[in-house]
C-alpha positions in Angstrom: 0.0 0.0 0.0 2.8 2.5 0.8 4.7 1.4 -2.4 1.6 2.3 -4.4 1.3 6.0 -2.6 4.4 6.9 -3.5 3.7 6.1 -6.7 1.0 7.9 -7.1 2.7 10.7 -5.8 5.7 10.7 -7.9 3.3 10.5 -11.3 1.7 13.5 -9.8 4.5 15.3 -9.5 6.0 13.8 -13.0 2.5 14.7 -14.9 2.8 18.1 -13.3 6.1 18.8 -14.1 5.0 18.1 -17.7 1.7 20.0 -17.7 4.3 22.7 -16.4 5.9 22.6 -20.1 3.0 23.5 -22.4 0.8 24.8 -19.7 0.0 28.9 -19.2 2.7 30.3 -16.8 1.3 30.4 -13.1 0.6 27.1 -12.7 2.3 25.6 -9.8 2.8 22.1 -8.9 2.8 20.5 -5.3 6.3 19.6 -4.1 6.6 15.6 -4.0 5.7 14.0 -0.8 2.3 16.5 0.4 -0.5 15.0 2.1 -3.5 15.6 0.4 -5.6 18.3 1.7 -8.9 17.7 3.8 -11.5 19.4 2.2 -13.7 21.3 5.0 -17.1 20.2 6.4 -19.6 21.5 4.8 -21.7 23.4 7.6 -25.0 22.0 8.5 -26.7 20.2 11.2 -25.6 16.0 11.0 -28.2 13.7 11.9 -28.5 12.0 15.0 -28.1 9.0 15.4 -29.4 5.6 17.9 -28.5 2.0 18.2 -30.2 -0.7 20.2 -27.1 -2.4 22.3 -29.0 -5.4 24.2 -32.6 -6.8 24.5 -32.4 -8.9 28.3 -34.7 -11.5 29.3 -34.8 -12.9 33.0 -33.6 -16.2 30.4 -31.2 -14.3 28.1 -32.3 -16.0 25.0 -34.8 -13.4 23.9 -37.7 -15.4 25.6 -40.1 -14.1 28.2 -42.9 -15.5 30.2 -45.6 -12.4 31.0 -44.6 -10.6 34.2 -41.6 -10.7 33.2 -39.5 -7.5 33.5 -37.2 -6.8 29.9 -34.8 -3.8 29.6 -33.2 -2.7 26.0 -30.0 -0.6 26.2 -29.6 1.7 23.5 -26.6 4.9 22.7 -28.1 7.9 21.5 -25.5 10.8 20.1 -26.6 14.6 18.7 -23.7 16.4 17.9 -25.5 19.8 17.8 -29.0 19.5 19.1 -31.0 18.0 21.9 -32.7 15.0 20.7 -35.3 12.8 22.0 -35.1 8.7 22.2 -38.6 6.6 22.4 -38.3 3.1 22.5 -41.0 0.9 21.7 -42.3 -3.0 20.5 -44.7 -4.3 17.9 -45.6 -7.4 16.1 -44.7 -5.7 13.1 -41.7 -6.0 11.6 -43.1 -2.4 9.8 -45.3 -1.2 12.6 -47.4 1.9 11.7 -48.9 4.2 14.8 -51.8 1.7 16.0 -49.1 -1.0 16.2 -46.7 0.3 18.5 -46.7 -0.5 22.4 -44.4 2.3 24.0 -42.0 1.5 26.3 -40.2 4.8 27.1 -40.6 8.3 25.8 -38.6 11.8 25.2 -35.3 10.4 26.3 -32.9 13.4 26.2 -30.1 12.9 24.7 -27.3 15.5 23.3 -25.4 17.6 22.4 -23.2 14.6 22.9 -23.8 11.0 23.2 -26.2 9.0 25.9 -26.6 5.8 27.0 -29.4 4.6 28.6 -32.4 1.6 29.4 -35.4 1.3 28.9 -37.9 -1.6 30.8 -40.8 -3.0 29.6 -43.2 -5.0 32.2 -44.7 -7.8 30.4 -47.8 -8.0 32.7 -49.8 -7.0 30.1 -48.6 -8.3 26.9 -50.7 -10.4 24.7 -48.5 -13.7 24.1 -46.6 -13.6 20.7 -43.2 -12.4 18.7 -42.5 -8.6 19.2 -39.9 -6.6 17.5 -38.1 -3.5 19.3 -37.9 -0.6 18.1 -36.1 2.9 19.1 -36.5 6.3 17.5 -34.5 9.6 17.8 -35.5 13.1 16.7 -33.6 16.0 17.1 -36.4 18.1 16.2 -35.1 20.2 13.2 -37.3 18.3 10.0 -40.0 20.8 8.3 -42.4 18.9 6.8 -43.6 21.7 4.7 -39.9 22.6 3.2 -38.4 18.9 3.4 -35.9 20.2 5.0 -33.8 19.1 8.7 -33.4 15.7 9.5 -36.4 13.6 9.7 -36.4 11.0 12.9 -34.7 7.7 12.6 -35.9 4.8 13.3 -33.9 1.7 14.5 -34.6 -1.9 15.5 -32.3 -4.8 17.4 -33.2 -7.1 14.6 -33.7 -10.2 16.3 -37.2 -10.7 17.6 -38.4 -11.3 21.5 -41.3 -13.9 22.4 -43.4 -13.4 24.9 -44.9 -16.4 26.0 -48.1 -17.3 28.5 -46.9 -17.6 32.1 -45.6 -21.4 32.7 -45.4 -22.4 29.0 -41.6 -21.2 28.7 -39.5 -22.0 25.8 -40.4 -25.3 24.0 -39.0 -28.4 25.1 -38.5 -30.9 22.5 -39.7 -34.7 23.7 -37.1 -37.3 24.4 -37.0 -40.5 22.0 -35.7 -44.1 22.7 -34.8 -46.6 20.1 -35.4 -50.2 21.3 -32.5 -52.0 19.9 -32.8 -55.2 21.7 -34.9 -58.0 22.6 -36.4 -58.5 19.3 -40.6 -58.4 19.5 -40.8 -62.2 18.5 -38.3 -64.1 21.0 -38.8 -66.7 22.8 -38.0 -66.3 26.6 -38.4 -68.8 29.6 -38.5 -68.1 32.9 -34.9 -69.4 33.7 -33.6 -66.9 30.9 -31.5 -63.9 31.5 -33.1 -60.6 28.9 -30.4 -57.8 27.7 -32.8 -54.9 27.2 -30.6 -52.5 25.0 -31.3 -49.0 24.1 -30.8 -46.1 22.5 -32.0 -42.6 23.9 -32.0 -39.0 22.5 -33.3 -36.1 24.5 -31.5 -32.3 22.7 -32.9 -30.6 26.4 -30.6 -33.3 28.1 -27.7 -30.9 29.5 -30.5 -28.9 30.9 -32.7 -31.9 32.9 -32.3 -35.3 33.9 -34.1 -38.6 31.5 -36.1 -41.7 33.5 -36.0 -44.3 31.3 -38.6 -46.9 33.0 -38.8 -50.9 31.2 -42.2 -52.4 32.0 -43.2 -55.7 31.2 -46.9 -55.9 30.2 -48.9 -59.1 31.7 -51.5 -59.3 28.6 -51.0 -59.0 24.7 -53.7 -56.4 24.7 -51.3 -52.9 24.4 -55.0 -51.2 25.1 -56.1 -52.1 28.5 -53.1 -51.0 30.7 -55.6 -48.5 32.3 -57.6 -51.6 34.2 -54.8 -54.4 33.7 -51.1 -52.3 34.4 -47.9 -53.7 33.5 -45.6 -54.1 35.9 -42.1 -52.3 36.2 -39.2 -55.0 36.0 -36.1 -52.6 36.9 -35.6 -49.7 38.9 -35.9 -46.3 36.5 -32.8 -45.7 35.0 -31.7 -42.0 35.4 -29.8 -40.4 32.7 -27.9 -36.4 32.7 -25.4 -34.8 30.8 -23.0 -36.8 32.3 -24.0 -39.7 30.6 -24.5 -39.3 27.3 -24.3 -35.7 24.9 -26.7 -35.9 22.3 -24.8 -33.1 19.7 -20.9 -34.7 20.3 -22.1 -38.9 21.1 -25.2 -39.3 20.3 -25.0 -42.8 19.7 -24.5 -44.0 23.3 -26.7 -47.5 24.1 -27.8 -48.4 27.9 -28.2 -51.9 28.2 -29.7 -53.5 31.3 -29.9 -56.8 32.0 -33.0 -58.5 33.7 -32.8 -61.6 35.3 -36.4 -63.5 34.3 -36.9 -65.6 37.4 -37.7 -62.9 39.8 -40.6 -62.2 36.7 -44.0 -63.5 37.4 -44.8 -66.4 34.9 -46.7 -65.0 32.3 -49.3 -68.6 30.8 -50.8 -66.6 28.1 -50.0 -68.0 24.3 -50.4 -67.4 20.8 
């Protein structure tokens, strides 16, 4: 990069010197190695501007059960006026006036830059996605002339879900695959059963899986209400330390049951 500066420079200079040649006298030429002047700032009054630093839910993963309290943090700066922040959620990702739910109002901020949060109570929000908004308005746009800056209007991006107290974020359902005894073998009451199996639960690191093995006394799967079957192990508790369903999922339990302390089951095909 500085190799290619200084040769910019030097053609400059060498494209000047020639212009210098044929050129009216009076024309004067920028000794090699000047910076390039900084042209001034045109006067006028900048816009203000806002961003949204942090949505935060009692959860921190933009989730939140009503009652619950949420604060955004936003940075307001006005170099030359006093301008006013108003923060505010909707289910629209292009909310008009009847949309919006205001959360603060008239934050000053300027001339300089502010920081500042804003909370929301959720007591009284209707269950369902919100966006957040922030405005800022330094009060100088004429709508009759077009001219000042108009407000601006910012959002976090990433929505926030308010959801009915108790309901929480969704919790997927664990799965087992059954990998052994086969459905159609033959067992006597002086056998030993391997029950081997696999199980998947992606909320694992979080909670702790019961796998329960029941034995049932009938070949009717639709009466257990009035004829229960009857639990042939202790349940079999399973946490993050057992298994990690993203990095080993494929991790088998196998428990072995020993089939004479199982009542003897007459019924046949």
């Amino acid at each position: 990069m500085k190799r290619r500066m200084t040769y910019s420079k030097l053609m400059s200079f060498a494209l000047c010197a020639s212009l210098t040649m044929f050129a009216a006298v009076g024309m004067e030429c920028p000794p090699p190695g000047d910076e390039p002047t900084i042209p001034d700032v045109l006067p006028g009054n900048r816009a203000p501007r806002l961003i949204i630093t942090a949505v935060n839910t009692p959860e921190g993963n933009m989730t939140a059960e009503q009652g619950d309290l949420v604060t955004i943090d936003f940075t307001g700066e006005d170099s030359e006026d006093r301008a006013n922040v108003s923060i505010f959620a909707s289910t629209s990702i292009n909310p008009d006036t009847g949309t919006m739910l205001p959360i603060l109002v008239n934050f000053p901020v300027g001339p300089g830059e502010a920081s500042g949060t804003a909370f929301w109570p959720t007591n009284a929000v209707a269950p369902g996605t919100y966006f957040i908004f922030g405005t800022i308005d330094d009060g100088t746009f004429d709508s009759a002339t077009g001219e000042g800056n108009p407000p601006i209007r910012v959002t976090n991006g990433e929505p926030i879900l308010i959801t009915a107290p108790g309901v929480g974020e969704e919790n997927a359902p664990p799965e087992v695959e059954v990998q052994l005894p086969s459905s159609d073998v033959g067992l006597t009451n002086n056998d030993i059963l391997t029950v081997r199996f696999s199980p998947n639960d992606p909320d694992i690191g979080e909670e702790v899986l019961t796998a329960r093995i029941f034995f049932d006394t009938d070949r009717n799967p639709n009466n257990d209400a009035s004829n229960p079957p009857i639990e042939v192990v202790d349940p079999i508790l399973l946490d993050a330390t057992d298994f990690d369903p993203v990095t080993d999922p494929d991790v088998d339990v196998e428990i072995t049951i020993n089939l004479n302390e199982i009542p003897i089951n007459r019924e046949t095909d």
